[in-house]
ZATI-797801 format. One record per residue: residue number from 1; residue in three letters; x, y, z of N, C-alpha, C, O, CB in turn. Coordinates in Angstrom, 1 decimal. Each point is the difference from the previous one (the first is absolute). Glycine has a CB too. Example, Ala and Ser with C-alpha at 12.3 -4.5 7.8 and 13.67 -1.06 7.14 Angstrom:
// ZATI-797801
<1, ALA, <13.2, -5.7, 7.8>, <-0.9, 1.2, 0.0>, <0.9, 1.2, 0.0>, <1.0, 0.0, 0.7>, <-2.9, -1.2, 0.5>> <2, SER, <1.5, 2.3, -1.9>, <0.9, 1.1, 0.0>, <-0.8, 1.1, 0.8>, <0.5, 1.1, 0.1>, <0.7, -1.7, -2.3>> 
//
This chain:
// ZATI-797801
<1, UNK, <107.0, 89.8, 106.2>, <1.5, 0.1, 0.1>, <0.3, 1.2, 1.0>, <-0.9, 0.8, 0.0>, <1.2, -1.7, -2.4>> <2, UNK, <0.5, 1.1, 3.1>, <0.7, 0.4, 1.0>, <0.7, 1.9, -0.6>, <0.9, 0.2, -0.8>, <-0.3, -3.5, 1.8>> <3, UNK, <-1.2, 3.9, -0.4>, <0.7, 1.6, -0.8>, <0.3, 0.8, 1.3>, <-0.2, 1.2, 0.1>, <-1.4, -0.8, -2.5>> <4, UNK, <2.1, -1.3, 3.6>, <0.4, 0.8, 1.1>, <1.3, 0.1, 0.4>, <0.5, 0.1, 1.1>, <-2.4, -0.4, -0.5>> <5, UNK, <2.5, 0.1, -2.0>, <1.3, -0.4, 0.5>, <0.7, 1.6, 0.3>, <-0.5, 1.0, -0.4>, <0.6, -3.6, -1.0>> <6, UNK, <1.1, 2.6, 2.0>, <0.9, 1.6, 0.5>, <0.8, -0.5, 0.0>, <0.1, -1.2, 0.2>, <-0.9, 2.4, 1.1>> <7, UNK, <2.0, -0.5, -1.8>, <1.4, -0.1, -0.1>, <1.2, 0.8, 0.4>, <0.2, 1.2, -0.4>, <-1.3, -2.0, -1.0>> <8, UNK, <1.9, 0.1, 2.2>, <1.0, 1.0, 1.2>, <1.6, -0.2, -1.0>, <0.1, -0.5, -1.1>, <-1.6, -0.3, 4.4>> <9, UNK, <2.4, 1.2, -2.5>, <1.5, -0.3, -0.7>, <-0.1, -1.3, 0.0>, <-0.1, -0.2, -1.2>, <1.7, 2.0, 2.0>> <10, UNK, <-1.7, -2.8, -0.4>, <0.4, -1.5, -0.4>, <-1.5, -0.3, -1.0>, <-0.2, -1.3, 0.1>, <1.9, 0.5, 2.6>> <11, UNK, <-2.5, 1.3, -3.3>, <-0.7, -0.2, -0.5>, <-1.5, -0.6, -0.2>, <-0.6, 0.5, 0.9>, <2.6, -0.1, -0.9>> <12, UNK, <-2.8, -1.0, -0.7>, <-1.7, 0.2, 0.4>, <-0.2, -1.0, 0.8>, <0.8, -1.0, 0.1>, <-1.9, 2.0, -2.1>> <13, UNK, <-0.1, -0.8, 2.7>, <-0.6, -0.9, 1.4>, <-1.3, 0.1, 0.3>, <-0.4, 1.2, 0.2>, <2.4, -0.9, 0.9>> <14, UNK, <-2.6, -1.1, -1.0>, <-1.2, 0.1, 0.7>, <-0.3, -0.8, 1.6>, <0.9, -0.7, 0.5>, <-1.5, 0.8, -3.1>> <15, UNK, <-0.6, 0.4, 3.2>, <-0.2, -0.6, 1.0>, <-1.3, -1.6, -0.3>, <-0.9, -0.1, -0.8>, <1.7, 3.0, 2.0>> <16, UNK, <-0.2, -3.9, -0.1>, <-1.1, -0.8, -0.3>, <-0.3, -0.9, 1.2>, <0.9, -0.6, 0.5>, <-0.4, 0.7, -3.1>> <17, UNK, <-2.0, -0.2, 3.0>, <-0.4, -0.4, 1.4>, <0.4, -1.6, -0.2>, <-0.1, -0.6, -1.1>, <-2.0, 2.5, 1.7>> <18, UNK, <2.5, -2.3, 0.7>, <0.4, -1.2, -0.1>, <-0.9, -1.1, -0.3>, <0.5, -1.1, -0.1>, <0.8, 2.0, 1.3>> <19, UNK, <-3.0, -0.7, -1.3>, <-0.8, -0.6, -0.8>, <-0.6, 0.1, -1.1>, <-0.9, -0.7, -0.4>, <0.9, 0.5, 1.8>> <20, UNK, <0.6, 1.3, -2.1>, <-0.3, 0.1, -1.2>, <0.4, -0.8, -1.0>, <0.9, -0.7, 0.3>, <-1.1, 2.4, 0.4>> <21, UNK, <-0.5, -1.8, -2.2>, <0.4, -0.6, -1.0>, <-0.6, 0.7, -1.1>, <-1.2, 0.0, -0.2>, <1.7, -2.1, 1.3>> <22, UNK, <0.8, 2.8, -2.0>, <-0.4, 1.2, -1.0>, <0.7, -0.1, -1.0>, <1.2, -0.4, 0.2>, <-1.7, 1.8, 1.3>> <23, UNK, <0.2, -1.1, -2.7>, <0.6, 0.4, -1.3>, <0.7, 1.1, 0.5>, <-0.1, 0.8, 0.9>, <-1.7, -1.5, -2.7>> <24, UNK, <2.9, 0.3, 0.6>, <1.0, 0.9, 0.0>, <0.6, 0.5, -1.3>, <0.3, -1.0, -0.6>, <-0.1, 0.0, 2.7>> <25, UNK, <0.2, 2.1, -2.9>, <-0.2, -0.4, -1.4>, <1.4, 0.9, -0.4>, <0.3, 1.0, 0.7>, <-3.4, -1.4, -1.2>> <26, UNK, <3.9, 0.0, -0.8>, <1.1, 0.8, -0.1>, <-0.5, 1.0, -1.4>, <0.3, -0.5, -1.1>, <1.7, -1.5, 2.2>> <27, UNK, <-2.5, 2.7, -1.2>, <-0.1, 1.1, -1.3>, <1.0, 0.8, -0.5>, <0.3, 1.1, 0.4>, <-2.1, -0.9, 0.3>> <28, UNK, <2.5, -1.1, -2.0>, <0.7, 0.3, -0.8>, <0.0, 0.7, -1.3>, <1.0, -0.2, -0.7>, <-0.7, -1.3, 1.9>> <29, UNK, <-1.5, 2.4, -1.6>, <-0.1, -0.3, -1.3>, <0.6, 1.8, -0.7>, <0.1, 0.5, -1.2>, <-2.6, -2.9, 1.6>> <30, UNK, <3.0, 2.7, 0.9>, <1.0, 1.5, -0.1>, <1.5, -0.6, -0.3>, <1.0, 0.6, -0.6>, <-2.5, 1.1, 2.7>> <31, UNK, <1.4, -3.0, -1.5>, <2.0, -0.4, -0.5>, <-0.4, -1.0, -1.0>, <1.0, 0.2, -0.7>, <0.9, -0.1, 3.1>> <32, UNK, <-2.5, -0.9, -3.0>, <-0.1, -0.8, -0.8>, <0.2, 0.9, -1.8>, <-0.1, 1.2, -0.1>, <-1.6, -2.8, 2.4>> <33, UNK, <1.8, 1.2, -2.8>, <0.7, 0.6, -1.5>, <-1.4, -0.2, -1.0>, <-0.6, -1.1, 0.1>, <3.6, 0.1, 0.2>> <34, UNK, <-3.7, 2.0, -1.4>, <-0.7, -0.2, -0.2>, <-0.5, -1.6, -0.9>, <0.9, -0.7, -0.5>, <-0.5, 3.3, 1.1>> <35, UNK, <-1.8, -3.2, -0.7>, <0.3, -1.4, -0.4>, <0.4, -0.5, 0.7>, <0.0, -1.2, -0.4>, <0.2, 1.3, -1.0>> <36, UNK, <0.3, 0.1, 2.6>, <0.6, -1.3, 1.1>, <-0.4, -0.3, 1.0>, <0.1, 0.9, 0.8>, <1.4, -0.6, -1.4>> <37, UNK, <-1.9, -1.2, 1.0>, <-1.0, -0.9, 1.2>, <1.1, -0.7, 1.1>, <1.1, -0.3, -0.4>, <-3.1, -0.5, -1.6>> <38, UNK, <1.8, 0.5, 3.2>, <-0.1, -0.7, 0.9>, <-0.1, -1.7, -0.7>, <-1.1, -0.5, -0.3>, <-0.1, 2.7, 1.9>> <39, UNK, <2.1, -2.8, -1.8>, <0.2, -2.1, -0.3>, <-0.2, -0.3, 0.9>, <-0.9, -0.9, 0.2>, <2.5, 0.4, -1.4>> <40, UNK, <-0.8, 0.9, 2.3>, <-0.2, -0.6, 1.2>, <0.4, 0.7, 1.5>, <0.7, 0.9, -0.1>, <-0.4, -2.9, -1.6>> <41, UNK, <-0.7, 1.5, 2.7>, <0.3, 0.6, 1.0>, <0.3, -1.1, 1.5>, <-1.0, -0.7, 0.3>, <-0.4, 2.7, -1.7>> <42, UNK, <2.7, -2.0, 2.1>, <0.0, -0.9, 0.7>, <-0.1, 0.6, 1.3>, <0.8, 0.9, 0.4>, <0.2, -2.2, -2.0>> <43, UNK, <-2.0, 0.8, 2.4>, <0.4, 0.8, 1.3>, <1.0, -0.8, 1.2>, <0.1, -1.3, 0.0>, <-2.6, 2.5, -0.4>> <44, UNK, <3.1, -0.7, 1.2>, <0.8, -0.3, 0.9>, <-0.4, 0.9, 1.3>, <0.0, 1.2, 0.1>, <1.9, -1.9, -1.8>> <45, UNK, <-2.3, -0.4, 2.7>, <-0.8, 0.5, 1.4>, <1.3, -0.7, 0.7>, <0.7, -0.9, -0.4>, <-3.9, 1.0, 0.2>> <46, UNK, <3.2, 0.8, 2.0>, <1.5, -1.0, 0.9>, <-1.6, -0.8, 0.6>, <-1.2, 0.1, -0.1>, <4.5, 2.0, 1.3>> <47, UNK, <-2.2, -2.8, -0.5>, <-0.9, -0.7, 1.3>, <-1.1, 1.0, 1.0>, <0.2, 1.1, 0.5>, <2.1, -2.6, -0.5>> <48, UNK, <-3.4, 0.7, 0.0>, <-1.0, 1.2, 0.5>, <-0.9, 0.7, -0.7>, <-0.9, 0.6, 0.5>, <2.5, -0.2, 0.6>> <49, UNK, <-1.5, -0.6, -2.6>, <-0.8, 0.4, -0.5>, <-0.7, -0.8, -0.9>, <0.7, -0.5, -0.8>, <0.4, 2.3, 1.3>> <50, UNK, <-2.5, -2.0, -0.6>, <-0.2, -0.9, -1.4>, <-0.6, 0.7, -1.1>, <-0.6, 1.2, 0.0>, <0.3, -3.3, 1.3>> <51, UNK, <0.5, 1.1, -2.4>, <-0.3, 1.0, -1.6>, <-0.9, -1.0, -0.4>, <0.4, -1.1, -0.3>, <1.9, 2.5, -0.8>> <52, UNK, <-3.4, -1.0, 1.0>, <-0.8, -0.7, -1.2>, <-0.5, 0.4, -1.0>, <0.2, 1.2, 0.0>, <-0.7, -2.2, 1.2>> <53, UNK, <-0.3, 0.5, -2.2>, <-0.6, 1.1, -1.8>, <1.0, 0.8, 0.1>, <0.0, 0.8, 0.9>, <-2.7, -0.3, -1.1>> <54, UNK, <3.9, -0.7, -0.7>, <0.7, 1.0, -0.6>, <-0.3, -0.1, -1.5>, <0.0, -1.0, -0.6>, <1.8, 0.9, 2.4>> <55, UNK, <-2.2, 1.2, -2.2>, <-0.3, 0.3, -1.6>, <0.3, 1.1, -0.3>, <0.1, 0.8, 0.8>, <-1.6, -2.1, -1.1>> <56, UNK, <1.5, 1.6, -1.0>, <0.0, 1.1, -1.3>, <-1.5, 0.3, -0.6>, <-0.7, -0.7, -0.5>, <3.3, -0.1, -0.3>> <57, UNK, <-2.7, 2.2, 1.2>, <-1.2, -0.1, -0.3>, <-0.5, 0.2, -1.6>, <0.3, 0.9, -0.7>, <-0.3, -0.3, 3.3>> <58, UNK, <-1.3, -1.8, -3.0>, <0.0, -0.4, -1.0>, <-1.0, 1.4, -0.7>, <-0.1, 0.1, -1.2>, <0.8, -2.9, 1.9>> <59, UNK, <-1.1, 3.6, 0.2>, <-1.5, 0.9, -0.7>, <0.9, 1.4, 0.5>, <0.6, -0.2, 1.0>, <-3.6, -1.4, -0.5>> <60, UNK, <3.1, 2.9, -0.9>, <0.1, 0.7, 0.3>, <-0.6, 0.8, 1.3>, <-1.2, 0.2, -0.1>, <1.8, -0.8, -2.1>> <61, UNK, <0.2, 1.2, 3.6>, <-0.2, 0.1, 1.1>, <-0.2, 1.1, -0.1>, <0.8, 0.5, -0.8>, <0.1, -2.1, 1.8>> <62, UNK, <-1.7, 2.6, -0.4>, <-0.2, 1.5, 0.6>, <0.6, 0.5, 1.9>, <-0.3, -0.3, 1.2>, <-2.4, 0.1, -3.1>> <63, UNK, <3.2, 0.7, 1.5>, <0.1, 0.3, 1.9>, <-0.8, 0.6, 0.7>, <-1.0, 0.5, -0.5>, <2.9, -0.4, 0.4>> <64, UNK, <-1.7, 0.0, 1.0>, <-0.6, 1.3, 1.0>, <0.1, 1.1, -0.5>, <-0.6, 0.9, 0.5>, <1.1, -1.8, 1.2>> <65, UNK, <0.4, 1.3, -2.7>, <0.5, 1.3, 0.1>, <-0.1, 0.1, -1.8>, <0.8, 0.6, -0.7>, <1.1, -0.5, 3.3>> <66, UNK, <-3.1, -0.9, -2.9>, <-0.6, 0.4, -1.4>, <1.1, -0.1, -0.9>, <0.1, 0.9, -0.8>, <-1.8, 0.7, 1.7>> <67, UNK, <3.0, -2.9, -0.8>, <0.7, 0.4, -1.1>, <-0.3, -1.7, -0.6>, <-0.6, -0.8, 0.8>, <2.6, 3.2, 0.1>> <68, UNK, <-1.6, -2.8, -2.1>, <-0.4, -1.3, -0.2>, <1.2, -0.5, -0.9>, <0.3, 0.6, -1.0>, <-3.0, -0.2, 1.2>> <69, UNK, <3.3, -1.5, 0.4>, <0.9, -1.1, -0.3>, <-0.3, -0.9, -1.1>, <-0.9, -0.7, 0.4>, <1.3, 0.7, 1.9>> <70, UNK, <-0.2, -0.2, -3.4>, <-0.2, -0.7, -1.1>, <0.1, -1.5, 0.5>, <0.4, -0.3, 1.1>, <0.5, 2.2, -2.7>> <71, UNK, <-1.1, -2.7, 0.8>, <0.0, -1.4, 0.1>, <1.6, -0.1, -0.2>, <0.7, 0.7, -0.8>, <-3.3, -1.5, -0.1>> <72, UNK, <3.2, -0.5, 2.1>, <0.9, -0.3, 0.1>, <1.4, 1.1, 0.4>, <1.1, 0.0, -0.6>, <-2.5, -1.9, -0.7>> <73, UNK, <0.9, 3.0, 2.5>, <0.8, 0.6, 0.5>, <0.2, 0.2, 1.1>, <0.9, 0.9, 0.3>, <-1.1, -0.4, -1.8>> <74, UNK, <-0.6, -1.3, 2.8>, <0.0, -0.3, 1.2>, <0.0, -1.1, 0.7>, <-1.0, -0.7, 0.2>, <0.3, 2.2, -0.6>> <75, UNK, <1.7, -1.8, 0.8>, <0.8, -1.1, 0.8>, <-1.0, 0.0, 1.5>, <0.1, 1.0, 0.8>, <2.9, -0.5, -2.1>> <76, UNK, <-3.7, -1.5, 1.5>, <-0.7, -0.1, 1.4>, <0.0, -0.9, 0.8>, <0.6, -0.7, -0.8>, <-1.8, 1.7, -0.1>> <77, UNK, <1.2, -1.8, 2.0>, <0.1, -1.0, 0.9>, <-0.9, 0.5, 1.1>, <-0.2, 1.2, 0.2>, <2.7, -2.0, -0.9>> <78, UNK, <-3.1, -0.3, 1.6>, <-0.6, 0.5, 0.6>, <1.0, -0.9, 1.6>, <0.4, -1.1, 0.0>, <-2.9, 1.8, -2.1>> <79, UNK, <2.7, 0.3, 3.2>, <0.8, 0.1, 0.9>, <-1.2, -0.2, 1.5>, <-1.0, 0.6, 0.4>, <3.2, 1.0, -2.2>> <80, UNK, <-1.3, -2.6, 2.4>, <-0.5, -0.7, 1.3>, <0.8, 0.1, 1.1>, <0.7, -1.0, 0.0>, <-1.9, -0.5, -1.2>> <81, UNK, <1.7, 2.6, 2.5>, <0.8, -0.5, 1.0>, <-0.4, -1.3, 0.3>, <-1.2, -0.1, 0.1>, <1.7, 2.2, 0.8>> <82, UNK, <0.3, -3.1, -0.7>, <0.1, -1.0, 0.6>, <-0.2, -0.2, 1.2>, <0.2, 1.1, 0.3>, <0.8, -1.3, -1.5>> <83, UNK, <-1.4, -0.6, 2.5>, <0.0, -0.3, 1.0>, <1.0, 0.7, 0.9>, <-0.2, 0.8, 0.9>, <-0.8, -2.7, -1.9>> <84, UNK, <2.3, 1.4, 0.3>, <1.4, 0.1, 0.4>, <0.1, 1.6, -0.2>, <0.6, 0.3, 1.0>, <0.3, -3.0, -1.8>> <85, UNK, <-1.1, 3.9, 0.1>, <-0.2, 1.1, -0.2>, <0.2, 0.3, 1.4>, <-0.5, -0.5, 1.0>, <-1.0, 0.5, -3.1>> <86, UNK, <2.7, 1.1, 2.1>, <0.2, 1.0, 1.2>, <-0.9, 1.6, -0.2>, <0.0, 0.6, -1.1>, <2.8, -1.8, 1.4>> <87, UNK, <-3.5, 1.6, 0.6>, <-0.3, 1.1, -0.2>, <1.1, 1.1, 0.0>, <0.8, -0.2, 1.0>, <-2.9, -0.7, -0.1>> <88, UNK, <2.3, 1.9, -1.7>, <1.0, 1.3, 0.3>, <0.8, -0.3, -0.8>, <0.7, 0.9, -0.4>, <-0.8, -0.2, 2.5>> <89, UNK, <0.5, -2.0, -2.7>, <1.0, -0.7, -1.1>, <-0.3, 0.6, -1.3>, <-1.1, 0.1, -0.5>, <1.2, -2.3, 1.7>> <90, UNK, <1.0, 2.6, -1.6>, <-0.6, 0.2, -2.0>, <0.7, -1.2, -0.9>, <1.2, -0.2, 0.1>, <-1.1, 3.3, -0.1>> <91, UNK, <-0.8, -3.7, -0.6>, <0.0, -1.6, -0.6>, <0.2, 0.7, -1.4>, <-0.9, 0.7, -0.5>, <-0.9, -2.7, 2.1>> <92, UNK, <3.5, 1.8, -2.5>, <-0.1, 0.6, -1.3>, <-0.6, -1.1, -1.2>, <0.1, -1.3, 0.1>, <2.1, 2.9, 0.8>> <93, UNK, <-3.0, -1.0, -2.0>, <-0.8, -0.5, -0.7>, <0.7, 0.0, -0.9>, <0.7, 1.0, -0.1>, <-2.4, -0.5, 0.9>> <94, UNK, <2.0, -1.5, -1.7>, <0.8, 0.5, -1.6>, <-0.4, -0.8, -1.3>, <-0.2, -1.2, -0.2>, <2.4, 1.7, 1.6>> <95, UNK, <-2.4, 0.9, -2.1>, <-0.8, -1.1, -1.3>, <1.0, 0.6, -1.6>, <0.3, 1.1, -0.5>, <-3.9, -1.2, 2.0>> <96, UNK, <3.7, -1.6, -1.9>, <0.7, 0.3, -0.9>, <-0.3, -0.3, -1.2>, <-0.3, -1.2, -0.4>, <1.6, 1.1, 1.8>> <97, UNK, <-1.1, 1.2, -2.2>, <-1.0, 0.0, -1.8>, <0.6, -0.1, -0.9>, <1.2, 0.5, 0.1>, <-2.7, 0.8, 0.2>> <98, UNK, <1.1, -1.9, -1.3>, <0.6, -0.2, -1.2>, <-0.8, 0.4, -1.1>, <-1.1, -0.5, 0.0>, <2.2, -1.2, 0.9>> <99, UNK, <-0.7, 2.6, -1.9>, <-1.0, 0.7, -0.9>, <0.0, -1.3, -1.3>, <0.5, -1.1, -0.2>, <0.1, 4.1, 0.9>> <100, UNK, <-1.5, -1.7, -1.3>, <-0.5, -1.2, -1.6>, <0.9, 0.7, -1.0>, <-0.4, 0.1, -1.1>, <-2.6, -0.9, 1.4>> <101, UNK, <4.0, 1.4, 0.1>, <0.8, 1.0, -1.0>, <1.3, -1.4, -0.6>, <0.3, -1.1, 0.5>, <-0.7, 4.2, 1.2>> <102, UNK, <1.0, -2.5, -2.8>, <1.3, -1.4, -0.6>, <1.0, 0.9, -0.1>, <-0.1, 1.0, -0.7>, <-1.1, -2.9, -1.1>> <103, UNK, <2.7, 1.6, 2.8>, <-0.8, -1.0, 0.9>, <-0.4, 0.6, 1.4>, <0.0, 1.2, 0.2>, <1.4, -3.2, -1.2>> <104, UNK, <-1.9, 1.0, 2.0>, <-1.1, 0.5, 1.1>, <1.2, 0.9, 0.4>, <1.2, -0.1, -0.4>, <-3.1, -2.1, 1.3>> <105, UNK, <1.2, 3.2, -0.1>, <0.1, 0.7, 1.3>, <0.2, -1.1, 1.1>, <-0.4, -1.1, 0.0>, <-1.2, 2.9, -0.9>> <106, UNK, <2.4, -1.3, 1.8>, <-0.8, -0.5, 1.2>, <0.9, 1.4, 1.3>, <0.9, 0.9, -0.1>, <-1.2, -4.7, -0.7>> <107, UNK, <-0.7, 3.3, 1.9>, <0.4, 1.1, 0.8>, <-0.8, -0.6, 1.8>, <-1.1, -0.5, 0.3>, <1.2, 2.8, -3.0>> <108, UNK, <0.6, -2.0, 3.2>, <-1.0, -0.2, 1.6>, <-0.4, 1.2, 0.5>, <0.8, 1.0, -0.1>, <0.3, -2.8, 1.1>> <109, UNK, <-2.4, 1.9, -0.5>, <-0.4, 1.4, 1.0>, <-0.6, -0.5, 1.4>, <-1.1, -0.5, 0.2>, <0.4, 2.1, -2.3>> <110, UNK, <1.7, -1.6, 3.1>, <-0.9, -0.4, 1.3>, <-0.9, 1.3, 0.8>, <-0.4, 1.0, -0.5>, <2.6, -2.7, 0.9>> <111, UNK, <-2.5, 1.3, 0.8>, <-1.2, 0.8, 0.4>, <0.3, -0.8, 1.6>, <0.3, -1.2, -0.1>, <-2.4, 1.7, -2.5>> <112, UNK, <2.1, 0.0, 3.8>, <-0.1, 0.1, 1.5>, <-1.4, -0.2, 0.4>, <-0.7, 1.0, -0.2>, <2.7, 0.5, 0.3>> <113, UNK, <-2.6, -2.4, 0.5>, <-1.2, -0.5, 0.5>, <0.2, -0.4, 1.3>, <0.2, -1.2, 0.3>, <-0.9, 0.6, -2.4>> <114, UNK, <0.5, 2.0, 3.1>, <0.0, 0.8, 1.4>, <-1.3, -0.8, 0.7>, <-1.1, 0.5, -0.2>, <2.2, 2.3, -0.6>> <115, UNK, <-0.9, -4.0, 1.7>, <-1.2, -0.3, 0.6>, <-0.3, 0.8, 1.2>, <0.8, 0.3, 0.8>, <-0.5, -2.6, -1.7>> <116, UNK, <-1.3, 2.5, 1.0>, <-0.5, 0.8, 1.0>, <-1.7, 0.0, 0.1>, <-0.9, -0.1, -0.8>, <3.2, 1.7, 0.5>> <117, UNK, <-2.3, -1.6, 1.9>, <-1.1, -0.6, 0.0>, <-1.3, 1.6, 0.1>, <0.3, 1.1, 0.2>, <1.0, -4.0, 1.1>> <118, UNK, <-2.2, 2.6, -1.6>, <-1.3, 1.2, -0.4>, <-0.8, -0.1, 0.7>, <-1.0, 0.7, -0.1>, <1.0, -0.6, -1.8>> 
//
């Protein structure tokens, strides 16, 4: 999963080479309410970008940064510039969750995916 993300006034972004294809993951489990999980997660990519394996992850995840995500608190998809992909373009990402709380939650958090080439 992806932990390079930076965040300016219009909000978080990462960079991604126009041949890459990477996980990308939403770690919720600081806003999620205790007992409450990730149901579902829909992602929404524009033109230019493709999404494939989008899941919740079913085993509990550790990061880089030694902290660890319980089961069903990270929203992930894995993200492909497209062909069509402009370099220097930021392509907004948006994924939208629905908790296991009654009744659900729901909420969107997008993310800026800055192609540039490496």
């Amino acid at each position: 999963m992806i932990s390079a993300f930076k965040r300016d006034a219009a909000g978080w972004w990462v960079y991604a080479d126009p041949s890459s294809d990477l996980d990308y993951g939403l770690a919720l489990k600081d806003w999620l309410q205790a007992g409450e999980m990730i149901s579902s997660a829909t992602w929404s990519v524009p033109l230019g970008i493709l999404l494939h394996d989008a899941a919740i992850n079913a085993a509990p995840i550790t990061d880089k940064a030694g902290v660890t995500h319980p089961i069903g608190t990270v929203a992930s998809a894995w993200l492909k510039p497209d062909i069509g992909a402009v370099v220097g373009i930021a392509y907004t990402v948006t994924c939208r969750i629905t908790t296991s709380s009654t009744p659900p939650r729901v909420d969107e958090r997008s993310f800026r995916l800055v192609i540039r080439e490496r």
